[in-house]
C-alpha positions as CSV (number, residue, x, y, z in Angstrom):
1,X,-19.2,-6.4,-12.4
2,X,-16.1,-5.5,-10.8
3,X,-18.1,-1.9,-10.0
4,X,-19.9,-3.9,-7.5
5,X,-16.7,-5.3,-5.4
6,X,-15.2,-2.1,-5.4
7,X,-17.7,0.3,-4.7
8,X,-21.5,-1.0,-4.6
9,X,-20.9,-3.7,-2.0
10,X,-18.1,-1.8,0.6
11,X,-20.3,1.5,0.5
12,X,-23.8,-0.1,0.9
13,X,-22.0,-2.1,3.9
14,X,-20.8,1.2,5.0
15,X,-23.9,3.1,4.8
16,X,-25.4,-0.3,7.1
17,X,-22.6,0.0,10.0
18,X,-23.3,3.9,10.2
19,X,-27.3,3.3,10.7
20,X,-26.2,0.4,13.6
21,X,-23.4,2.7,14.5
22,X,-24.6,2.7,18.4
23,X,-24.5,-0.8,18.0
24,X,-20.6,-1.2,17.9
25,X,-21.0,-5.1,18.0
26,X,-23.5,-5.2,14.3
27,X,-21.6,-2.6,12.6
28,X,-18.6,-4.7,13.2
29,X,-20.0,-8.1,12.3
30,X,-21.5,-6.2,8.7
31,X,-18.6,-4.9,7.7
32,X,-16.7,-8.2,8.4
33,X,-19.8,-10.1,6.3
34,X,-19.8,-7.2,3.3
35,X,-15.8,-6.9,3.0
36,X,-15.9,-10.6,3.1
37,X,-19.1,-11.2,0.3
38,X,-17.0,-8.5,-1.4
39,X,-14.1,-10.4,-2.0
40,X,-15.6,-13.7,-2.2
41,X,-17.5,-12.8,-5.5
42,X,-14.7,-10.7,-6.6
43,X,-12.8,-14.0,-6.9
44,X,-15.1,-16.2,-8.3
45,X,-15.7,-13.0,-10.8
46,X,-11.7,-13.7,-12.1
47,X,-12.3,-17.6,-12.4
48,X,-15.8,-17.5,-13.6
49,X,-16.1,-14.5,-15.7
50,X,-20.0,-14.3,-17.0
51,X,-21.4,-12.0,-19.6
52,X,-24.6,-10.8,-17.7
53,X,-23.2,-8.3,-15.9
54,X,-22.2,-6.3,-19.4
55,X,-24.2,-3.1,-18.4
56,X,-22.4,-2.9,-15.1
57,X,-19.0,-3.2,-17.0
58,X,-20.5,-0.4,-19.3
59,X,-21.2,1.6,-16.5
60,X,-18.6,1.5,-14.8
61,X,-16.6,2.2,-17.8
62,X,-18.6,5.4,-18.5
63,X,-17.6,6.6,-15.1
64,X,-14.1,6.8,-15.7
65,X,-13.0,3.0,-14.5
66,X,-10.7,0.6,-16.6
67,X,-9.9,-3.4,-16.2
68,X,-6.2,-2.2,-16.5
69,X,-6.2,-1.7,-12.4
70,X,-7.9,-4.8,-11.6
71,X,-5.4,-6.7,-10.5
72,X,-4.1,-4.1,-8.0
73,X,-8.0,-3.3,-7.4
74,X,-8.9,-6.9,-6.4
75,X,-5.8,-7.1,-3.6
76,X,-6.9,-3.9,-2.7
77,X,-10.5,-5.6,-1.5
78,X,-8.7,-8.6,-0.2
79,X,-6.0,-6.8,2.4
80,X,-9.2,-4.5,3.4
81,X,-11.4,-7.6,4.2
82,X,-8.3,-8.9,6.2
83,X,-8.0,-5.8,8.0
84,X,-11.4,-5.5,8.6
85,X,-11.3,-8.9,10.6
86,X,-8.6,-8.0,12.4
87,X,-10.2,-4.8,13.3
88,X,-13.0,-7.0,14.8
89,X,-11.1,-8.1,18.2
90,X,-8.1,-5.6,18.1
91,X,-10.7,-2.4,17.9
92,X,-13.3,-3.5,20.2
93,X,-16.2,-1.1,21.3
94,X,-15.4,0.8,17.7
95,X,-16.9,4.5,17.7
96,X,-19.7,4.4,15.2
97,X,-17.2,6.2,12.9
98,X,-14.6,3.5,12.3
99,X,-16.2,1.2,10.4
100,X,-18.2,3.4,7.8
101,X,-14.8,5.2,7.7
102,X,-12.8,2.4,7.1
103,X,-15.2,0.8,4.2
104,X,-15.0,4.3,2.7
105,X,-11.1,4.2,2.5
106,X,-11.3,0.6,1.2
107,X,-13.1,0.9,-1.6
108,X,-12.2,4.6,-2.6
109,X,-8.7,3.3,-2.9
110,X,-9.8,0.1,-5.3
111,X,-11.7,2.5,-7.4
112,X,-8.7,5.1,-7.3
113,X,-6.3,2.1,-8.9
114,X,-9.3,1.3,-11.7
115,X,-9.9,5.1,-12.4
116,X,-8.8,6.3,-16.0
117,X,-10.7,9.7,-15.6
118,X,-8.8,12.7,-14.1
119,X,-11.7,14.1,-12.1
120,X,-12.6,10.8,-10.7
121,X,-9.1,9.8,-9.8
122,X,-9.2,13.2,-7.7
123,X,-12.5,12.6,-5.9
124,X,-11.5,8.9,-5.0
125,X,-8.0,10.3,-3.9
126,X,-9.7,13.4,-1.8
127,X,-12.7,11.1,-0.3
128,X,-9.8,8.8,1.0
129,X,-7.4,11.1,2.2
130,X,-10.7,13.0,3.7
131,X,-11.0,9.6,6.0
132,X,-7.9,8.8,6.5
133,X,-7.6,11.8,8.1
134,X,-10.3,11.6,10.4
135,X,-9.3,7.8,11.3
136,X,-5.7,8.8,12.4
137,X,-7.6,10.8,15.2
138,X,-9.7,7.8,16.3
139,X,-7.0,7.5,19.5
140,X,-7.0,10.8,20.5
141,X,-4.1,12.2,22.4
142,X,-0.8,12.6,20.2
143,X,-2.9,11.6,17.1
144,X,-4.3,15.1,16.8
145,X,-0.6,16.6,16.0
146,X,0.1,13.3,13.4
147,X,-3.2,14.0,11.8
148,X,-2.7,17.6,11.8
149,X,0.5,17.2,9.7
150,X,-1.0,14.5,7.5
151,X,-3.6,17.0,6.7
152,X,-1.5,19.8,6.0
153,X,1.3,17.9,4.0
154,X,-1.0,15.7,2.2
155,X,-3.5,19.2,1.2
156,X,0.2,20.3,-0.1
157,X,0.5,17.1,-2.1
158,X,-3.5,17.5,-3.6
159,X,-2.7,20.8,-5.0
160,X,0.2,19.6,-6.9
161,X,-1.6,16.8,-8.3
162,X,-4.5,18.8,-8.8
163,X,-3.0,21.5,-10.6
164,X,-1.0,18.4,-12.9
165,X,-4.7,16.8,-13.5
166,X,-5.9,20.7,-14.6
167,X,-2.6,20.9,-16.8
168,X,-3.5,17.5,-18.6
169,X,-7.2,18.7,-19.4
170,X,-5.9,21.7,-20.6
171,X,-3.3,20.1,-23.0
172,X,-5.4,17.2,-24.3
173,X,-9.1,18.6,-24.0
174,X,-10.4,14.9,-22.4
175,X,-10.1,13.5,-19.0
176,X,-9.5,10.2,-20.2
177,X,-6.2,9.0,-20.0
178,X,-6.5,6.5,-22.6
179,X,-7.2,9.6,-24.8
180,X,-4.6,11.7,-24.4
181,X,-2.1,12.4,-27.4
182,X,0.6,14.5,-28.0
183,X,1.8,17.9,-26.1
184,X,4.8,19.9,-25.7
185,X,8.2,18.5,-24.0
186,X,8.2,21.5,-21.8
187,X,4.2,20.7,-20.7
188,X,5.0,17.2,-20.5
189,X,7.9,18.1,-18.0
190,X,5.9,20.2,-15.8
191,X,3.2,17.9,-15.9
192,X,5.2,15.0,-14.8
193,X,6.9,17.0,-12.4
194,X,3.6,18.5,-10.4
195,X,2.1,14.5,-10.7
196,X,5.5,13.5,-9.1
197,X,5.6,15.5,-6.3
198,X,1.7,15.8,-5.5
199,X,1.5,11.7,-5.3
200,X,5.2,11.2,-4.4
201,X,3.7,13.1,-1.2
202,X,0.8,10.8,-0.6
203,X,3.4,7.8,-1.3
204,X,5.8,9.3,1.5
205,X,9.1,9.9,-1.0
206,X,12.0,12.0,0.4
207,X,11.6,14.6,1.3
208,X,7.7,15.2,1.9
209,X,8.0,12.0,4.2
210,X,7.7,13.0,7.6
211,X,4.4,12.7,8.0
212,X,4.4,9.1,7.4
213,X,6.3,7.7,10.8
214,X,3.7,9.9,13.3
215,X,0.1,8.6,10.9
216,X,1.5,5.5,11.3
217,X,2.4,5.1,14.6
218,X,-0.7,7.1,15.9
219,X,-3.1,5.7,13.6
220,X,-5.6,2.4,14.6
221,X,-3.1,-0.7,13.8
222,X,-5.7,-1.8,11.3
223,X,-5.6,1.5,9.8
224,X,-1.8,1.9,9.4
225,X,-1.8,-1.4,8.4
226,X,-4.5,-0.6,5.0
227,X,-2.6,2.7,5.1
228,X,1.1,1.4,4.7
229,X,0.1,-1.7,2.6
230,X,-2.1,-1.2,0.4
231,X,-3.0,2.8,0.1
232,X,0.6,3.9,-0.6
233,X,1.0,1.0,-2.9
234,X,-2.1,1.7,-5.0
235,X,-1.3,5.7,-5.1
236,X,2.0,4.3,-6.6
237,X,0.2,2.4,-9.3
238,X,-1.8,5.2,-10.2
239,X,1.3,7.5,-10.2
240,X,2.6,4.9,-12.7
241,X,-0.5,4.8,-14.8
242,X,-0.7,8.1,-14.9
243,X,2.9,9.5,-16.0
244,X,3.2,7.1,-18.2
245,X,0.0,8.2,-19.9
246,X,2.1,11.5,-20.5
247,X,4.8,9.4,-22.3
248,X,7.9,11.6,-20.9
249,X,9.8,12.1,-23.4
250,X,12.1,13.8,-21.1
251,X,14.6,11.2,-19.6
252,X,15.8,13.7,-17.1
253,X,12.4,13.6,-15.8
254,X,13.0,9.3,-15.0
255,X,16.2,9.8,-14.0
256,X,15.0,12.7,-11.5
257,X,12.6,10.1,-10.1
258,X,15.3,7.0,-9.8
259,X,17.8,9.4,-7.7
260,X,14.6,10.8,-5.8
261,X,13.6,6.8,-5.0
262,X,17.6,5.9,-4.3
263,X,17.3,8.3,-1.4
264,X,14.2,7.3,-0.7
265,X,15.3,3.7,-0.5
266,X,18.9,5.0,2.1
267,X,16.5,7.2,4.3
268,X,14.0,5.0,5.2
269,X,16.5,2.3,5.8
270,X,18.6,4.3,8.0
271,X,15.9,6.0,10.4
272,X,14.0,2.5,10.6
273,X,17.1,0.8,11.7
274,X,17.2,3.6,14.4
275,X,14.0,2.8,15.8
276,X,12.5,1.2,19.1
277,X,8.8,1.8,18.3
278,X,7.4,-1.2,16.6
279,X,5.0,0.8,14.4
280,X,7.4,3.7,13.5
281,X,9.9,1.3,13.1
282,X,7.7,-0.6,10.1
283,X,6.7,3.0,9.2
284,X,10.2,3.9,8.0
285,X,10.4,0.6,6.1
286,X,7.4,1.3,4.1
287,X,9.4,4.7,3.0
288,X,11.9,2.5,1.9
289,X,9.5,0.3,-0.2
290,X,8.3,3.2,-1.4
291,X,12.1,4.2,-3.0
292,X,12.3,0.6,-4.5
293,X,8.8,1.1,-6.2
294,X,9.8,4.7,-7.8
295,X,13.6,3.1,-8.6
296,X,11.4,1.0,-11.3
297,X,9.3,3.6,-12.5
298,X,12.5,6.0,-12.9
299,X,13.7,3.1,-15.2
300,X,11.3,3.5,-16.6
301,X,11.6,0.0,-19.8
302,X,8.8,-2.2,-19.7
303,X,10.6,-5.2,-17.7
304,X,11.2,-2.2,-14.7
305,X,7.2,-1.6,-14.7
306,X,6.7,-5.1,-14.6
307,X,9.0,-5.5,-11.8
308,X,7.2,-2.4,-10.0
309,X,3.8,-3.7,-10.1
310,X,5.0,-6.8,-8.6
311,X,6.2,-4.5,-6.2
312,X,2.8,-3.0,-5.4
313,X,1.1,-6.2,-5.4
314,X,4.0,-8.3,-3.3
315,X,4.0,-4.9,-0.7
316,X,0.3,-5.3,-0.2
317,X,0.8,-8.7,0.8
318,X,4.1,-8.0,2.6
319,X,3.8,-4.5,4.9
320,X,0.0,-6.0,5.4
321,X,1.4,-9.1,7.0
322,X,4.4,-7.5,9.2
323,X,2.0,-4.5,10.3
324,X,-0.9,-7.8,11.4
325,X,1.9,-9.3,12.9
326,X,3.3,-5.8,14.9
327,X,-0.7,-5.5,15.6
328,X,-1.4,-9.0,17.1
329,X,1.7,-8.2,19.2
330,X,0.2,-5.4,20.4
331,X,-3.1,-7.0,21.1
332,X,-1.3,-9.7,23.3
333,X,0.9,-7.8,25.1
334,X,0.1,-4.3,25.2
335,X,3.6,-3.3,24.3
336,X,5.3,-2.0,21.3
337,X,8.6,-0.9,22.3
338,X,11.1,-3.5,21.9
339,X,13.1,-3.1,25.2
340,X,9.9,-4.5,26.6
341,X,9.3,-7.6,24.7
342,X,11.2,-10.9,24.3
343,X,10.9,-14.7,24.3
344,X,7.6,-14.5,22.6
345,X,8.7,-17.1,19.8
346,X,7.4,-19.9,22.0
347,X,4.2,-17.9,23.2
348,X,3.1,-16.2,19.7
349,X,5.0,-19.1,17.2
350,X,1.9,-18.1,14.4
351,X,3.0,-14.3,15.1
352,X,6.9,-14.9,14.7
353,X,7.0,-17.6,12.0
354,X,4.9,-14.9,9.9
355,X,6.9,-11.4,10.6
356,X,10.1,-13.7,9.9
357,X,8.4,-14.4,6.8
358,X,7.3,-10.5,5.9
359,X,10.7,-9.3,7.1
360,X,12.3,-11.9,4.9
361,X,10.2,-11.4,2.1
362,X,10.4,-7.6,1.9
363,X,14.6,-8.3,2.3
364,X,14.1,-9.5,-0.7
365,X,15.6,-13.3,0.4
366,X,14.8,-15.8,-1.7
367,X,12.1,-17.9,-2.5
368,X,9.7,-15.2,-0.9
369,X,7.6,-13.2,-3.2
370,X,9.6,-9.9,-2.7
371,X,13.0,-11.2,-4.0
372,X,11.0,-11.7,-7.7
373,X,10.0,-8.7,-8.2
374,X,13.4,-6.5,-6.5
375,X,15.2,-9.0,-8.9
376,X,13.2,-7.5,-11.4
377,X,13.8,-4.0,-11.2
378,X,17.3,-4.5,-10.5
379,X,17.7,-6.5,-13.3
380,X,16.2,-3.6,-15.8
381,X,18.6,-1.2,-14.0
382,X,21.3,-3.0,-15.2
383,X,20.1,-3.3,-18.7
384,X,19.4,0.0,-18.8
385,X,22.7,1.4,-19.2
386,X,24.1,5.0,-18.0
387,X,23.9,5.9,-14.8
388,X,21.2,3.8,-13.7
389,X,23.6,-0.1,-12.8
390,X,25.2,2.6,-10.4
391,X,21.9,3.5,-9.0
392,X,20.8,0.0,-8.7
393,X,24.1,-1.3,-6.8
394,X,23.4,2.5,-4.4
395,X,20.1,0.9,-4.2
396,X,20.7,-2.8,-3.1
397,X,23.7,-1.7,-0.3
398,X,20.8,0.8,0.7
399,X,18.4,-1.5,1.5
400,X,21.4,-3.8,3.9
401,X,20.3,-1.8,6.9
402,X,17.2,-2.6,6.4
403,X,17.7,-6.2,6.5
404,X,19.4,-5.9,9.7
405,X,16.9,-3.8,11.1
406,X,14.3,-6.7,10.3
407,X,16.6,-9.5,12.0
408,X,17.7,-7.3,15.1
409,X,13.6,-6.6,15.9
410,X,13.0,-10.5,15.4
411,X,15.8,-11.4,17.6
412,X,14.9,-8.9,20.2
413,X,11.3,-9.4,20.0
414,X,10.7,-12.9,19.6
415,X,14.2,-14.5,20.5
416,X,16.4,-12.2,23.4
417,X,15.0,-12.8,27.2
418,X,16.5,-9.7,29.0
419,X,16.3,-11.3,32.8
420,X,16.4,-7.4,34.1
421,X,12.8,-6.9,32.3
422,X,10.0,-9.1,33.5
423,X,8.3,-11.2,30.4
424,X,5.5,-9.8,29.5
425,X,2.1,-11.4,29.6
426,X,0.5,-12.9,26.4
427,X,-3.1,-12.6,26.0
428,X,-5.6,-14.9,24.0
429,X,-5.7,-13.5,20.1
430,X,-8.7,-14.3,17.9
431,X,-9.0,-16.3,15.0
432,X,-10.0,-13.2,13.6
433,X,-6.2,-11.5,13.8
434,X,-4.4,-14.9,12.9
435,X,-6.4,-16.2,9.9
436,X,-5.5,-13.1,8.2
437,X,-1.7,-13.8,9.4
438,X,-2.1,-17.4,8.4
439,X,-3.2,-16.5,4.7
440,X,-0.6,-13.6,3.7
441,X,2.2,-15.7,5.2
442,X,1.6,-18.5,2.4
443,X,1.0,-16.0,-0.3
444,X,4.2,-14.6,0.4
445,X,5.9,-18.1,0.0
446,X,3.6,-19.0,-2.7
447,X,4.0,-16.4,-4.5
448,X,7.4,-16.6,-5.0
449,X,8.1,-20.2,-5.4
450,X,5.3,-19.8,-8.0
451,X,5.5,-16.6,-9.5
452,X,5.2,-17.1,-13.2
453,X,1.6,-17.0,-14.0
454,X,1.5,-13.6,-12.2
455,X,4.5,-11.9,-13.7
456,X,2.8,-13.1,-17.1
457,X,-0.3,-11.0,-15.9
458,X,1.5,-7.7,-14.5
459,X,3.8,-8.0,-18.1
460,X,0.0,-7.4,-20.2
461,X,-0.6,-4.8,-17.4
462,X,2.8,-3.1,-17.6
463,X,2.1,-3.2,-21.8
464,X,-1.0,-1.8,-21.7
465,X,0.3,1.6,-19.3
466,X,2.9,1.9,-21.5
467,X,0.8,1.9,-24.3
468,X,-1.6,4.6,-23.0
């Protein structure tokens, strides 16, 4: 059934919002009612499983998807139906392009997280990045040069995962994952190797990072927000899924990958801290989620995967929330550098009390979600042994700046009146952009005060990609 929440539902709603695309105001409200039945009945599809929609499962099984990613798949739906109400009043008069566009990337990127087939996976990946592409330019101006690099560096990154995919056919004769057996070390290394750096570039690792700052900054707030949420979080995921399929053998090929995300982690953190540009300044951060995501896979043990896919799932929740928050701030004020903001705690409390909690969260303070899984991975760094409990302390100073950067863009945002700059003016939000705000803020805490039942989940999840 879950073939319908992912694909049937968000495409047929897209193919509806591009026959009323001259009528901005219906395309908007369908996509806002599909994305929303969408995730509705995905829901009650967890809780109330039935057995009547057996050939669907069978379907979609045959076309290369797995119940493996259906955790990740599921928040995938449920950030993109926030993000599509938010894009309801922050868009406005939408080009007749956004919302098909946008329903496209959604559910391309829930199908990429279930797919176990190598020739899917690539389609999903290509169709996405196809959009994504096209989206970035919705602004015009400057977004032409930050969608003309995302093109050319994330083209870059499709041929090396390409030519990985055509390296795993050729070795295993299937394009099933769950299929594959055993190969050469020395094709398993270059296999891992190409995979790494072909969806290390769509995840934004050191060094094929730069385009991430300009797409971001340039690209819809809604869009950045999906983008820097929930698309490099699912590509991470499948990264996982996917080298682990290839069981390296090779620990210099983890090890490669945990130094790779400790840089990662020190880069991001250090440029972001640098930053006066709301959305380049959240931009850099997700770089440096990105580096604590590829620390757990370099780990590589099954309590590190665990720990990683909490990771995905709490940065969906997370970056979504802080990137709504950035976007609502935008909405109200028509600013985004901080040297104009300020005092807007007592005009946008909804706004601040939920980037505290996002900045908090992806800090990794305590109780918030994103403390449980960091513990996590740091926790399997240490057990690990060798190198890696010197990686993990690099790691954790690493992400101090980051931490700062997060309370200095509070203060100076929400707290600091500079008398010298006039206070800006706060516009009306809809309930459309802080429902969504409302919701991820309590996941965050709930989440983490509660985070047990979940863990238990992602561990049979983490078991099962190690197992193939």
């Amino acid at each position: 059934m879950y073939v319908v929440y992912t694909l049937a539902i968000p495409l047929i709603t897209s193919a509806i919002c591009a026959l009323f695309g001259r009528k901005t105001k219906i395309a908007a409200y369908a996509a806002v009612i599909g994305m929303t039945l969408s995730a509705v009945l995905f829901t009650a599809n967890l809780f109330v499983p039935t057995s009547a929609t057996a050939g669907l499962d069978s379907f979609a099984t045959a076309a290369g998807l797995s119940t493996v990613g259906l955790m990740v798949a599921y928040v995938v739906i449920v950030i993109g139906t926030f993000v599509t109400w938010f894009s309801l009043p922050y868009i406005g008069n939408a080009g007749r392009i956004y919302y098909p566009l946008l329903l496209i990337i959604i559910s391309t990127t829930a199908a990429a997280a279930l797919s176990t087939n190598v020739a899917t996976l690539y389609i999903f990946l290509e169709i996405g990045t196809l959009s994504t592409a096209i989206l970035v330019t919705y602004r015009k101006g400057r977004a032409f040069e930050a969608a003309t690099k995302f093109i050319v560096l994330n083209s870059i990154g499709s041929s090396f995962t390409l030519i990985a995919l055509i390296l795993m056919f050729l070795n295993y004769g299937t394009l099933n994952i769950g299929s594959f057996g055993t190969t050469s070390s020395n094709a398993i290394l270059l296999m891992s190797l190409f995979l790494f750096i072909g969806l290390g570039t769509k995840i934004g690792v050191v060094p094929m990072h730069s385009w991430v700052p300009d797409t971001y900054g340039e690209a819809p707030t809604p869009v950045s927000t999906f983008l820097a949420g929930t698309v490099k979080a699912a590509t991470a995921f499948i990264l996982i899924r996917f080298l682990f399929a290839l069981r390296p053998a090779a620990d210099v090929v983890l090890l490669f990958i945990a130094v790779t995300a400790v840089l990662t982690v020190g880069v991001g953190a250090l440029m972001a801290y640098t930053q006066k540009d709301l959305k380049r300044f959240l931009a850099y951060s997700s770089i440096e989620q990105a580096g604590i995501i590829l620390f757990a896979i370099g780990i590589g043990s099954s309590a590190a995967l665990t720990g990683g896919i909490f990771q995905i799932i709490n940065n969906m929740v997370m970056k979504s929330l802080v990137f709504l928050c950035v976007g609502a701030i935008i909405a109200a004020t028509k600013q985004r550098n901080v040297d104009g903001l300020g005092g807007l705690v007592t005009k946008m409390p909804i706004v601040a009390g939920g980037f505290l909690i996002g900045a908090l969260a992806l800090s990794g303070i305590p109780p918030l979600n994103g403390f449980i899984s960091e513990y996590l991975i740091l926790q399997a760094g240490f057990e690990k042994g060798g190198l890696y409990p010197a990686l993990s302390v690099a790691l954790l100073v690493l992400t101090f700046p980051m931490f700062v950067g997060y309370i200095r863009v509070f203060q100076r945002v929400f707290l600091a009146v500079d008398q010298k700059i006039k206070a800006p003016t706060v516009s009306y939000l809809s309930i459309y952009i802080i429902i969504p705000i409302i919701i991820l803020s309590v996941l965050c805490v709930l989440m983490g005060v509660f985070p047990t039942a979940i863990v238990d989940q992602i561990n049979k999840v983490s078991l099962a990609v190690l197992g193939g």
